[in-house]
Backbone as XML, in Angstrom:
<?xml version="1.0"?>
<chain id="A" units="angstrom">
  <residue number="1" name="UNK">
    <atom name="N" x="132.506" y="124.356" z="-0.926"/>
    <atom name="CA" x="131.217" y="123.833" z="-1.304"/>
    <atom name="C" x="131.316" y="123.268" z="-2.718"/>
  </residue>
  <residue number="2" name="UNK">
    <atom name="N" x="130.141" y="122.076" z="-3.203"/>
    <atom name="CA" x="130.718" y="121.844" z="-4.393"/>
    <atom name="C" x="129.775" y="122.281" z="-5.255"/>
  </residue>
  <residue number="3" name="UNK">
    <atom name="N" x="129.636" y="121.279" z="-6.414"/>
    <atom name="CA" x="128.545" y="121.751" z="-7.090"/>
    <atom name="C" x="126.835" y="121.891" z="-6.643"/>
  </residue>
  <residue number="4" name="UNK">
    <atom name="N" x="126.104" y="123.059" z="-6.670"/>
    <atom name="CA" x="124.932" y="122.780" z="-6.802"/>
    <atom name="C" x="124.118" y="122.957" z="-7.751"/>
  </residue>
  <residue number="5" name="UNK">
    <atom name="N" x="123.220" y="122.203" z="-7.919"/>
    <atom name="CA" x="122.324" y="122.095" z="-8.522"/>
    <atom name="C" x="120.742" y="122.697" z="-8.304"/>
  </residue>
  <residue number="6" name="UNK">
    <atom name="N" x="119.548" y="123.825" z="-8.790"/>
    <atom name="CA" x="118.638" y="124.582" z="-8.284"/>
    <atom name="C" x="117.622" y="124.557" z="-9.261"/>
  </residue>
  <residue number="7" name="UNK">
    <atom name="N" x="116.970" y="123.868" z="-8.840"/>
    <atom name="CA" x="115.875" y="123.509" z="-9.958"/>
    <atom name="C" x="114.521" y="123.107" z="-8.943"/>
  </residue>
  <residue number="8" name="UNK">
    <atom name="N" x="113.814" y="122.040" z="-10.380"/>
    <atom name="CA" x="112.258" y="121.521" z="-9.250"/>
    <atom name="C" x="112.405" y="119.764" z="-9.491"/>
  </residue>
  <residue number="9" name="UNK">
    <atom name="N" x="112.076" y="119.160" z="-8.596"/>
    <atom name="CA" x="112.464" y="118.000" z="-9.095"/>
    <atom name="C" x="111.823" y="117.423" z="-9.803"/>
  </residue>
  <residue number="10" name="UNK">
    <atom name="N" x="110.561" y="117.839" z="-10.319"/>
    <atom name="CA" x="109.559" y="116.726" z="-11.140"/>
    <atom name="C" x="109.660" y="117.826" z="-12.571"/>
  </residue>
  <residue number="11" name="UNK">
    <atom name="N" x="111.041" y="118.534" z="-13.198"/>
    <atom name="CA" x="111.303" y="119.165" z="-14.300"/>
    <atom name="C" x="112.209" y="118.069" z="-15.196"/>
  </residue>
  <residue number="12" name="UNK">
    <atom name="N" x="111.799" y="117.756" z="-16.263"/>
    <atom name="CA" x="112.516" y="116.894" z="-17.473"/>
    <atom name="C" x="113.626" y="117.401" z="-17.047"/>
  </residue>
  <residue number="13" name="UNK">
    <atom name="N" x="113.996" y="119.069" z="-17.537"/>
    <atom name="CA" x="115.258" y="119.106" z="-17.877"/>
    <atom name="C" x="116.334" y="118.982" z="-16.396"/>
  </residue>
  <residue number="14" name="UNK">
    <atom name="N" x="115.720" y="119.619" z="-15.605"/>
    <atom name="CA" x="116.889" y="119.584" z="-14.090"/>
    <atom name="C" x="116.900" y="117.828" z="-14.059"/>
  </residue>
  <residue number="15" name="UNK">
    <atom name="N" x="116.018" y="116.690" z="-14.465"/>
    <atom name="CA" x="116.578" y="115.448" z="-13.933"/>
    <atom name="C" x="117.348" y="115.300" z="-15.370"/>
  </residue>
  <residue number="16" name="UNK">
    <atom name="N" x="117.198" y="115.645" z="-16.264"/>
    <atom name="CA" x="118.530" y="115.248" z="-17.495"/>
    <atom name="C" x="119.558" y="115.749" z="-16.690"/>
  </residue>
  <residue number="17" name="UNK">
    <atom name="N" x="119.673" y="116.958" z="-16.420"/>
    <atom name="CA" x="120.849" y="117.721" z="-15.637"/>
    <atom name="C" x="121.885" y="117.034" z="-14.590"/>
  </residue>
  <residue number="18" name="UNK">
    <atom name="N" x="120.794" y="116.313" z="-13.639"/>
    <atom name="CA" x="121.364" y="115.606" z="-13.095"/>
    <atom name="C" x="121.348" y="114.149" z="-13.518"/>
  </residue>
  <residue number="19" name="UNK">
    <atom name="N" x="121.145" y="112.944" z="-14.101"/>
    <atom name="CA" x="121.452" y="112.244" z="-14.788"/>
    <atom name="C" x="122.938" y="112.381" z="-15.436"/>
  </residue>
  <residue number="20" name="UNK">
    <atom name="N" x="122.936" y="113.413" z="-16.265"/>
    <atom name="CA" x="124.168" y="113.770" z="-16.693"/>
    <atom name="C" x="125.668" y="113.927" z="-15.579"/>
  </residue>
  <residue number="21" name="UNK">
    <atom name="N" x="124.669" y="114.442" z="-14.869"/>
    <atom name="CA" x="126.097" y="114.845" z="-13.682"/>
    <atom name="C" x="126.191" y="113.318" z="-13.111"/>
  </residue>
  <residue number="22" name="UNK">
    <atom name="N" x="125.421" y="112.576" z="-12.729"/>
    <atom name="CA" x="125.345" y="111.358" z="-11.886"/>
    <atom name="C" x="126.857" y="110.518" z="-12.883"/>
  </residue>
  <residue number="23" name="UNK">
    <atom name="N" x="126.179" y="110.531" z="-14.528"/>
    <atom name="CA" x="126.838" y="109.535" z="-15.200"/>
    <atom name="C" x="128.648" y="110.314" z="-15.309"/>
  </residue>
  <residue number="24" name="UNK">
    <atom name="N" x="128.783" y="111.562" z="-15.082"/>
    <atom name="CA" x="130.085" y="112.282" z="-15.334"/>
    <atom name="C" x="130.835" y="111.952" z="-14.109"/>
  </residue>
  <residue number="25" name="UNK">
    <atom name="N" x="130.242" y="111.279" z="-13.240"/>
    <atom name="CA" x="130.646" y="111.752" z="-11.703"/>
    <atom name="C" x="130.948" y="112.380" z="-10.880"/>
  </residue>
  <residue number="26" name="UNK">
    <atom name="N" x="130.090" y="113.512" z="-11.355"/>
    <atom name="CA" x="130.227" y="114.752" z="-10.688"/>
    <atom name="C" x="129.283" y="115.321" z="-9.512"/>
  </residue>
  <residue number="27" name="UNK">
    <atom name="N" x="129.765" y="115.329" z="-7.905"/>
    <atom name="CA" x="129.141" y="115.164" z="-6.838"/>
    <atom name="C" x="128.293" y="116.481" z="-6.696"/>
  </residue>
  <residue number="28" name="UNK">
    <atom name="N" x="127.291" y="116.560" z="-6.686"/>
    <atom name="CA" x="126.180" y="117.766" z="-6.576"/>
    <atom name="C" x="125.559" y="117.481" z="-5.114"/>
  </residue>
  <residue number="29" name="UNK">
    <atom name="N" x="124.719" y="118.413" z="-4.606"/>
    <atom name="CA" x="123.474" y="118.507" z="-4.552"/>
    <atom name="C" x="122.655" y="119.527" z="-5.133"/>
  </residue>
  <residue number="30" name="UNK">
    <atom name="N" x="120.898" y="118.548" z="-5.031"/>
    <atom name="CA" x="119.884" y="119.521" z="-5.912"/>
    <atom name="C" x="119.099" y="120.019" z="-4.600"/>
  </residue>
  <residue number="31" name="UNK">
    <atom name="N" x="118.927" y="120.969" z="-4.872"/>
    <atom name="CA" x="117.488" y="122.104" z="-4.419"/>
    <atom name="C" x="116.799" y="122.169" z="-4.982"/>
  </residue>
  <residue number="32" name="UNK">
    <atom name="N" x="115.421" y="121.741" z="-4.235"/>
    <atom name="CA" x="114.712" y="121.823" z="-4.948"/>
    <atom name="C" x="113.777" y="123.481" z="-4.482"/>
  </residue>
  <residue number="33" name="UNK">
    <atom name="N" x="113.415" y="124.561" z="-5.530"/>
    <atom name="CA" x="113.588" y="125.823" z="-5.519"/>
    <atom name="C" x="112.305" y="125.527" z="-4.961"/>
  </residue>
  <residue number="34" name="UNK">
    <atom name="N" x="111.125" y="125.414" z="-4.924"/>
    <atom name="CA" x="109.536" y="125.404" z="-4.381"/>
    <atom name="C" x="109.906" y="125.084" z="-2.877"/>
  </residue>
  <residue number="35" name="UNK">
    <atom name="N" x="110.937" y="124.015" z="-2.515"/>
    <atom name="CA" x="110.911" y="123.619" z="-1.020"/>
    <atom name="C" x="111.776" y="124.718" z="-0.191"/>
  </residue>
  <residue number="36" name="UNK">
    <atom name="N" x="112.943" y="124.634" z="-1.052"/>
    <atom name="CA" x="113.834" y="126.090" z="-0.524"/>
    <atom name="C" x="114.333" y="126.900" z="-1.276"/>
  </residue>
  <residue number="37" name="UNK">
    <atom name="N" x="113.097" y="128.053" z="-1.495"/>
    <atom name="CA" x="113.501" y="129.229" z="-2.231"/>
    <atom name="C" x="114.798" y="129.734" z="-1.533"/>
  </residue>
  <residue number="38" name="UNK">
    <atom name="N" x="115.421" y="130.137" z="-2.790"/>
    <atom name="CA" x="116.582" y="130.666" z="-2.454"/>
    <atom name="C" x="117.035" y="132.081" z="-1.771"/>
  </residue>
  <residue number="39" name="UNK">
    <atom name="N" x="117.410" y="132.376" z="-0.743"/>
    <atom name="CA" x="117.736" y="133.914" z="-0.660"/>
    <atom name="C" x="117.463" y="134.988" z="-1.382"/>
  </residue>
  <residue number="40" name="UNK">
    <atom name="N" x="116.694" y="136.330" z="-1.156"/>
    <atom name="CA" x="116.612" y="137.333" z="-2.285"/>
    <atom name="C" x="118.149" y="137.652" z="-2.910"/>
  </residue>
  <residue number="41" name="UNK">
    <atom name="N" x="118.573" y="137.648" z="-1.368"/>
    <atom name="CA" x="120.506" y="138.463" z="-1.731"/>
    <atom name="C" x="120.659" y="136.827" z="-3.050"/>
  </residue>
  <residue number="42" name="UNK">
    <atom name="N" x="120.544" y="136.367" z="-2.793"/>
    <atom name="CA" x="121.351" y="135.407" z="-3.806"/>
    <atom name="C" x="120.772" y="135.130" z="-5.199"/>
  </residue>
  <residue number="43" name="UNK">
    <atom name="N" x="119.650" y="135.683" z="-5.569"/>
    <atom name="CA" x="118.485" y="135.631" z="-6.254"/>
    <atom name="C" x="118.963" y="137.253" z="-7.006"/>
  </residue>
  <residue number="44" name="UNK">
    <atom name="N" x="119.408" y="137.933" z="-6.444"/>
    <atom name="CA" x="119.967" y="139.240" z="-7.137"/>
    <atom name="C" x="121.218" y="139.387" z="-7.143"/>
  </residue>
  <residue number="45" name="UNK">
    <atom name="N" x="122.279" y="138.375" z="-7.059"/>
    <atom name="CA" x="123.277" y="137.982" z="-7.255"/>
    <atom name="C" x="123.543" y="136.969" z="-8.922"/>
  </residue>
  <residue number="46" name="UNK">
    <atom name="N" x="122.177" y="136.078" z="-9.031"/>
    <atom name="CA" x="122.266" y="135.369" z="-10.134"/>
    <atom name="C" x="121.335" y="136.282" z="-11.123"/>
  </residue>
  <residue number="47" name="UNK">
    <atom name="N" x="120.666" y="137.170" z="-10.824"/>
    <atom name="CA" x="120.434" y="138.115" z="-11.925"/>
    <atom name="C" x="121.285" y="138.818" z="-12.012"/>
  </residue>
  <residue number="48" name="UNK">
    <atom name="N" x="122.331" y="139.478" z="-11.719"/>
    <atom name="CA" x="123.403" y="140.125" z="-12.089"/>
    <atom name="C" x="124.375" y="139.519" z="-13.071"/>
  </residue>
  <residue number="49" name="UNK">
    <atom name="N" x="124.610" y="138.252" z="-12.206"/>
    <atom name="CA" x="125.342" y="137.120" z="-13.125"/>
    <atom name="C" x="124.522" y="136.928" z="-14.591"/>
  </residue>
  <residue number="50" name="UNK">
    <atom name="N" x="123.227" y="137.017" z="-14.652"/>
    <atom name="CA" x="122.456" y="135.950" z="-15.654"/>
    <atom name="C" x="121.819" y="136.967" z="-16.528"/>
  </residue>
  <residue number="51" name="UNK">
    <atom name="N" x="121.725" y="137.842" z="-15.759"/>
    <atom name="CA" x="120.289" y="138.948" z="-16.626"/>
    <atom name="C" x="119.389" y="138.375" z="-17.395"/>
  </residue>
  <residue number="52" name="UNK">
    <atom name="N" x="118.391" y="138.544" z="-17.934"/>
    <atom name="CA" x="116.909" y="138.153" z="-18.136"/>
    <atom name="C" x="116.858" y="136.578" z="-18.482"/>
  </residue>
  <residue number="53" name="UNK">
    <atom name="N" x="118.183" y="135.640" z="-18.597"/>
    <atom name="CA" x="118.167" y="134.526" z="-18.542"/>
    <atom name="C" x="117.745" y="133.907" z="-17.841"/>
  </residue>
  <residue number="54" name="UNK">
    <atom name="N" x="117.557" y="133.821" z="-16.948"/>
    <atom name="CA" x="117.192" y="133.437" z="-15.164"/>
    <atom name="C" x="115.373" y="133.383" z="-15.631"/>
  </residue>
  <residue number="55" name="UNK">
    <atom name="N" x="115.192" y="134.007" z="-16.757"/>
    <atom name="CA" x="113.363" y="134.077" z="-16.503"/>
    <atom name="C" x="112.992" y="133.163" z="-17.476"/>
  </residue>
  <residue number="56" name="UNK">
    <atom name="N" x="112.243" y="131.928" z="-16.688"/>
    <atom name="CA" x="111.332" y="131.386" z="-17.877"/>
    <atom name="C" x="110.288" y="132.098" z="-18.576"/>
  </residue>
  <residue number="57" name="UNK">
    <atom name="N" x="110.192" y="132.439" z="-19.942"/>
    <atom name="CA" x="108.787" y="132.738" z="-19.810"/>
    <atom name="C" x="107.815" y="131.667" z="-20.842"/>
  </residue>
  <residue number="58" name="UNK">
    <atom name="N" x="108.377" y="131.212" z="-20.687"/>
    <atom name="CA" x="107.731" y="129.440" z="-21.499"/>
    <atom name="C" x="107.098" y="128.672" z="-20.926"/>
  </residue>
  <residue number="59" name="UNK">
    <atom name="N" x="107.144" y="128.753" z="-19.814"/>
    <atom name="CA" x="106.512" y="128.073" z="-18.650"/>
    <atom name="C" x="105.190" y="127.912" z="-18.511"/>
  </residue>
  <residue number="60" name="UNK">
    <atom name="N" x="104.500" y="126.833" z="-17.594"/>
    <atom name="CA" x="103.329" y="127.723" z="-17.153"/>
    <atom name="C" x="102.603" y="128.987" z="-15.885"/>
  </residue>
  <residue number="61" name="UNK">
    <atom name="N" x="103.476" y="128.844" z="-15.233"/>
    <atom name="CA" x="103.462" y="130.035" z="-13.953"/>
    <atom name="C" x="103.322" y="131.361" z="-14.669"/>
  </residue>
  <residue number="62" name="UNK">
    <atom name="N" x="104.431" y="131.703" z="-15.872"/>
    <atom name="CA" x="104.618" y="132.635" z="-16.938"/>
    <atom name="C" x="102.707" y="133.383" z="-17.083"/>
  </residue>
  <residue number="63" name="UNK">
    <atom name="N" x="102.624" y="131.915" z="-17.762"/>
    <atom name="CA" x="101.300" y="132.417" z="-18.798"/>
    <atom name="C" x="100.063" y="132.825" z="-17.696"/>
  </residue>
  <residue number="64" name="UNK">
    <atom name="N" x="100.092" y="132.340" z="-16.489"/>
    <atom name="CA" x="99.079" y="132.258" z="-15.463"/>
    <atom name="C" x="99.278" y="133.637" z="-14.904"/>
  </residue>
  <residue number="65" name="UNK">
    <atom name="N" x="100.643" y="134.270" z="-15.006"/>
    <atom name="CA" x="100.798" y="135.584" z="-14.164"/>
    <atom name="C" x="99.307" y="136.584" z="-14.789"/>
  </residue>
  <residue number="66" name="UNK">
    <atom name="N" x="99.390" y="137.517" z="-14.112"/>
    <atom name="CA" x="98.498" y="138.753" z="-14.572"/>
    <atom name="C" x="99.652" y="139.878" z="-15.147"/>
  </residue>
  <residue number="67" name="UNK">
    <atom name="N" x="99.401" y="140.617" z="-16.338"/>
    <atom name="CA" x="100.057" y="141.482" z="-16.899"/>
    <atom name="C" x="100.905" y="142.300" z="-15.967"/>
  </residue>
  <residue number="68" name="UNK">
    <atom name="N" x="99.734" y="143.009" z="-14.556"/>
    <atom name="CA" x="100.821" y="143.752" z="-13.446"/>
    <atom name="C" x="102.174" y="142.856" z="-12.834"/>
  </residue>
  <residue number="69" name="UNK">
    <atom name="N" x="101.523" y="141.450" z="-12.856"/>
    <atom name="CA" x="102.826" y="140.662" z="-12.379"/>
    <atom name="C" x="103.839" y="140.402" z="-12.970"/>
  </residue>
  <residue number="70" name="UNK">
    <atom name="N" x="103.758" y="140.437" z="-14.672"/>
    <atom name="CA" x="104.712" y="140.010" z="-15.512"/>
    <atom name="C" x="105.481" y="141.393" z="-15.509"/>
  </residue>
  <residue number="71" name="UNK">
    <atom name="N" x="104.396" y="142.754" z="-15.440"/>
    <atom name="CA" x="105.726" y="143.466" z="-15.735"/>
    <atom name="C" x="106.842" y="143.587" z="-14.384"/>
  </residue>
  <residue number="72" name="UNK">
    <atom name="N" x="106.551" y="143.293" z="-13.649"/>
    <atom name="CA" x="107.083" y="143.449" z="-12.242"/>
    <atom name="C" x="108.501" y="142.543" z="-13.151"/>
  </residue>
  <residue number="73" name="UNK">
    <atom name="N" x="108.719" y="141.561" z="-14.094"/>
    <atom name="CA" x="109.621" y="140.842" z="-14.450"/>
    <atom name="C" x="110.883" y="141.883" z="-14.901"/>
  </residue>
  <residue number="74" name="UNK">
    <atom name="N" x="110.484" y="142.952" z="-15.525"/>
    <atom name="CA" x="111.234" y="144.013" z="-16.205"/>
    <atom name="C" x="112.212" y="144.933" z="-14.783"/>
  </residue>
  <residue number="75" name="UNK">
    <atom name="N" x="110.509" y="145.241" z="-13.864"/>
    <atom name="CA" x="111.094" y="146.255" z="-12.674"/>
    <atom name="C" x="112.149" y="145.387" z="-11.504"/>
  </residue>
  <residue number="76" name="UNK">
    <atom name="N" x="111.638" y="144.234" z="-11.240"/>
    <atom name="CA" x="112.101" y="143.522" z="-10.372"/>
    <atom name="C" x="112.297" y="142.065" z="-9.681"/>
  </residue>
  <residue number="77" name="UNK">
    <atom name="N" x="113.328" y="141.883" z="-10.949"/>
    <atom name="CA" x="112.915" y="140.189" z="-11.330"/>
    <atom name="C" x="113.551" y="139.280" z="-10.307"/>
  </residue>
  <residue number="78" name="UNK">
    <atom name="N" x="114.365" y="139.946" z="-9.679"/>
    <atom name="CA" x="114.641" y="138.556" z="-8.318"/>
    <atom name="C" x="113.633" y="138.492" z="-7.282"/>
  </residue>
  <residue number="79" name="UNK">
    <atom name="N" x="112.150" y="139.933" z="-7.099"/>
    <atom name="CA" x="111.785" y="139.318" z="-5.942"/>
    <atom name="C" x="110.622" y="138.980" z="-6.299"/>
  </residue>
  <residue number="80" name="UNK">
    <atom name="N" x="110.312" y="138.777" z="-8.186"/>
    <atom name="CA" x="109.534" y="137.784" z="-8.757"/>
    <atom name="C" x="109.901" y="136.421" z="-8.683"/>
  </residue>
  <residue number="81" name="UNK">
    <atom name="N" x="111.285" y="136.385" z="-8.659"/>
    <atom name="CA" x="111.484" y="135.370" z="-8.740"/>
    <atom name="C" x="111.228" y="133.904" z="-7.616"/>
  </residue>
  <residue number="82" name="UNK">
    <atom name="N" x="111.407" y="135.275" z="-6.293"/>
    <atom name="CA" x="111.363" y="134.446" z="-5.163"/>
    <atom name="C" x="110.013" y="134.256" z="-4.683"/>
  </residue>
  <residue number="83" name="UNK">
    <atom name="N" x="108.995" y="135.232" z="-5.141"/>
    <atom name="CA" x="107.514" y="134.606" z="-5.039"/>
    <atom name="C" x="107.375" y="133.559" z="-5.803"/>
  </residue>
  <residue number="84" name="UNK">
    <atom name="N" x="107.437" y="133.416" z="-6.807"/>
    <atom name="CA" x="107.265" y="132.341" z="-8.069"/>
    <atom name="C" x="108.466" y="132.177" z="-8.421"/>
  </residue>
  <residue number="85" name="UNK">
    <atom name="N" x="109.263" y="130.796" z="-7.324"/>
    <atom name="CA" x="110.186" y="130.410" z="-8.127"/>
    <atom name="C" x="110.285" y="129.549" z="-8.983"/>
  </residue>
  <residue number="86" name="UNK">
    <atom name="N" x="109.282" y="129.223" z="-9.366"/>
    <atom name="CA" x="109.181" y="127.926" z="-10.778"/>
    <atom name="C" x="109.374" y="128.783" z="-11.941"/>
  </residue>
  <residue number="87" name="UNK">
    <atom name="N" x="109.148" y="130.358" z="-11.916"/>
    <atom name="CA" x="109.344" y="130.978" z="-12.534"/>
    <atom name="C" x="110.934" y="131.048" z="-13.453"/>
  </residue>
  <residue number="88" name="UNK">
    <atom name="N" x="111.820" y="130.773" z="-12.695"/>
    <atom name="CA" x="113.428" y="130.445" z="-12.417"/>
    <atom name="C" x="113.635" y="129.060" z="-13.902"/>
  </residue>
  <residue number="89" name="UNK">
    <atom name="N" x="114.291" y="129.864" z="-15.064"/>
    <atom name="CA" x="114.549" y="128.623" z="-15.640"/>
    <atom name="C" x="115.848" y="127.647" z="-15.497"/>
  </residue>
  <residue number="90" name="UNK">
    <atom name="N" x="115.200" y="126.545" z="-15.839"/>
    <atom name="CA" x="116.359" y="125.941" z="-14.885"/>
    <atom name="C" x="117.180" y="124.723" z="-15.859"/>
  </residue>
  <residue number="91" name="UNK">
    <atom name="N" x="117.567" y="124.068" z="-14.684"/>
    <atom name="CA" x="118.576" y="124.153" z="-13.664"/>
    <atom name="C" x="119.389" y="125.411" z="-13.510"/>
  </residue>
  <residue number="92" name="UNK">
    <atom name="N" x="119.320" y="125.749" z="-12.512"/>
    <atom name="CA" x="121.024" y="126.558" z="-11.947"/>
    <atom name="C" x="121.991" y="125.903" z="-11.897"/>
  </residue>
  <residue number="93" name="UNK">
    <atom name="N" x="123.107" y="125.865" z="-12.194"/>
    <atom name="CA" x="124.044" y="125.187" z="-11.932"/>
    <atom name="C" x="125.287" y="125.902" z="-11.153"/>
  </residue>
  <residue number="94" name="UNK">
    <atom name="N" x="125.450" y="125.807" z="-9.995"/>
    <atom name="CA" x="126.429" y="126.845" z="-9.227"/>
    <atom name="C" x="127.460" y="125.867" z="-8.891"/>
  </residue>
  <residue number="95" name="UNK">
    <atom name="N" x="128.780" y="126.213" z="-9.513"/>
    <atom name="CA" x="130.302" y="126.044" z="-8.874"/>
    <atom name="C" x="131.084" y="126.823" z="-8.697"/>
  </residue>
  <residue number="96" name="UNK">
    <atom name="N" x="131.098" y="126.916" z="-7.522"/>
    <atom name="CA" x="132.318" y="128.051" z="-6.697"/>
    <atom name="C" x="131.767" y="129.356" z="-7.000"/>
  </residue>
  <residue number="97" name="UNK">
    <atom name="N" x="132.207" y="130.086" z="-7.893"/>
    <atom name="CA" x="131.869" y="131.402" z="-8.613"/>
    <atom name="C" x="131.159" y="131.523" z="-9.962"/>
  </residue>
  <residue number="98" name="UNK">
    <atom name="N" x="130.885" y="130.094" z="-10.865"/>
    <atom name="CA" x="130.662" y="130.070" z="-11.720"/>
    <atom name="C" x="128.857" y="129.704" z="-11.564"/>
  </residue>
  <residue number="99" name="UNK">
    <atom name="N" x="128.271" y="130.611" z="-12.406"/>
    <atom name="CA" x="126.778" y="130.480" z="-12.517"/>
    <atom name="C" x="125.771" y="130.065" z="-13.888"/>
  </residue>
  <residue number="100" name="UNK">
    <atom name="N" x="125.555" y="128.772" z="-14.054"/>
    <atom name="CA" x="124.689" y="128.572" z="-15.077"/>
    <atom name="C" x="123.618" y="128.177" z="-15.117"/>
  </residue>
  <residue number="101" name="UNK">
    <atom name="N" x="123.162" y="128.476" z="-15.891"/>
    <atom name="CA" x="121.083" y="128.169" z="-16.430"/>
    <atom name="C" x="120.990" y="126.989" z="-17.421"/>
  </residue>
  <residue number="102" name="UNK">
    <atom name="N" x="119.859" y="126.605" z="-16.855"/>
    <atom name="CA" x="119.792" y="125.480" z="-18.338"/>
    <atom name="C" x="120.690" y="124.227" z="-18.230"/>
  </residue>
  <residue number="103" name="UNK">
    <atom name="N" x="120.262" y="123.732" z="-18.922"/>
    <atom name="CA" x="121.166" y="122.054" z="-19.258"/>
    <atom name="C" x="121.797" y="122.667" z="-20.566"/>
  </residue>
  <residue number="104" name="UNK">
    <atom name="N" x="123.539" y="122.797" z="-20.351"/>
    <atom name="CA" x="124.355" y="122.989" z="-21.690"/>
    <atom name="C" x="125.642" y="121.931" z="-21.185"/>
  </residue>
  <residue number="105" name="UNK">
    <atom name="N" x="125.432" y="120.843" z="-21.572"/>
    <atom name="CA" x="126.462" y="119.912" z="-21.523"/>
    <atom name="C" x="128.543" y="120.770" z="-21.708"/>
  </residue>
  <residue number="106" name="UNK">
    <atom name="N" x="128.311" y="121.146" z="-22.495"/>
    <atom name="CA" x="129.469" y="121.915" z="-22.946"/>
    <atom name="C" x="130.046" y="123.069" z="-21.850"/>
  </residue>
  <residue number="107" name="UNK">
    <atom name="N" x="129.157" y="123.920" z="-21.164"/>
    <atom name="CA" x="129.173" y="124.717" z="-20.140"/>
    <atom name="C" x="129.582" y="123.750" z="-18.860"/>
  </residue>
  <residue number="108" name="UNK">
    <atom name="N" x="129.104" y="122.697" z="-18.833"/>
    <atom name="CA" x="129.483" y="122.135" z="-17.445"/>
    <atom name="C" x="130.302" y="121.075" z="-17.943"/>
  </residue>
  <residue number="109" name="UNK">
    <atom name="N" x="130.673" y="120.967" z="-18.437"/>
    <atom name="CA" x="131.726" y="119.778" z="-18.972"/>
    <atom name="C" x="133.113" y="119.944" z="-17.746"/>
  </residue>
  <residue number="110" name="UNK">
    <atom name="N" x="133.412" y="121.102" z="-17.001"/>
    <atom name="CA" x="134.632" y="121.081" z="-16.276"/>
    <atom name="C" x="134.484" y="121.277" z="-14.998"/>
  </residue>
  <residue number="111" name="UNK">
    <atom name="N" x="133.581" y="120.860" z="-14.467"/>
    <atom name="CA" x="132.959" y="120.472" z="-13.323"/>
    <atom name="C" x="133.514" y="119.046" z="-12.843"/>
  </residue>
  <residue number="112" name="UNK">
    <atom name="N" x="133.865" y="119.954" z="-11.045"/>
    <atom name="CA" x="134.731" y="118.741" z="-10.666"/>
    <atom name="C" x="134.177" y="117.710" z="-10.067"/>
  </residue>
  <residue number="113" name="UNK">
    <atom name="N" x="135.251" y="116.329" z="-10.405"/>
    <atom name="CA" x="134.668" y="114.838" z="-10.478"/>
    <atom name="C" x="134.433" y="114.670" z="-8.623"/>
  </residue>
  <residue number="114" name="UNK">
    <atom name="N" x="134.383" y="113.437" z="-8.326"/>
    <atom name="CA" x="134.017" y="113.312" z="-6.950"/>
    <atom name="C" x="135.343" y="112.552" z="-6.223"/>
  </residue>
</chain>
C-alpha cells in the first residue's frame, strides 16, 4: 500500500499537505475522515503511535464539545475520536509503518516518489 493521506478535504492544512505531495511526486491517496471514519482498531493504533498528538484541541468541534465529552479525551481518545473525527488533527500521513500528524515537510521528505 502506499502513501495515505487522512484528513477533511475542505482543511487549509491537509490541501497544503497534499499540494506538497502532488508537487514532490509522491502518489497518495486522501481520506477523507467525516466520509470514512477510520476503524476504532486503527484509531487506537495511531494513538499509541501519536499519543495526545492525534487531538486537535484548536479546533472548532473542540470548543463545541461539553466538558463530560472533552474529558472522555483523557479516558478515551480513539473512540472520541471516531465519534468526532474532525476532532483528529491533521493530516495523517501513513507510510507502511510510519505514522504522522500535521503538515511537517521535513518528516515526509522520504516518502516514496511514484
Amino acid at each position: 500500500m502506499g502513501v495515505q493521506v487522512f484528513g477533511l478535504k475542505n482543511c487549509d492544512t491537509c490541501r497544503k499537505a497534499r499540494k506538497w505531495l502532488d508537487a514532490k511526486g509522491v502518489n497518495h491517496e486522501f481520506v477523507d475522515v467525516r466520509e470514512q471514519t477510520p476503524p476504532l482498531a486503527t484509531l487506537k493504533k495511531w494513538h499509541a503511535a501519536l499519543g495526545d498528538a492525534l487531538l486537535n484541541r484548536r479546533g472548532t468541534t473542540w470548543r463545541q464539545l461539553s466538558d463530560a465529552e472533552r474529558a472522555r479525551a483523557d479516558s478515551n481518545l480513539p473512540a472520541l475520536l471516531h465519534e468526532y473525527p474532525a476532532l483528529m488533527k491533521r493530516p495523517v500521513v501513513i507510510n507502511g509503518n510510519d505514522i504522522n500528524v500535521g503538515f511537517d515537510e521535513k518528516a515526509l521528505q522520504g516518502l516514496s516518489r511514484k
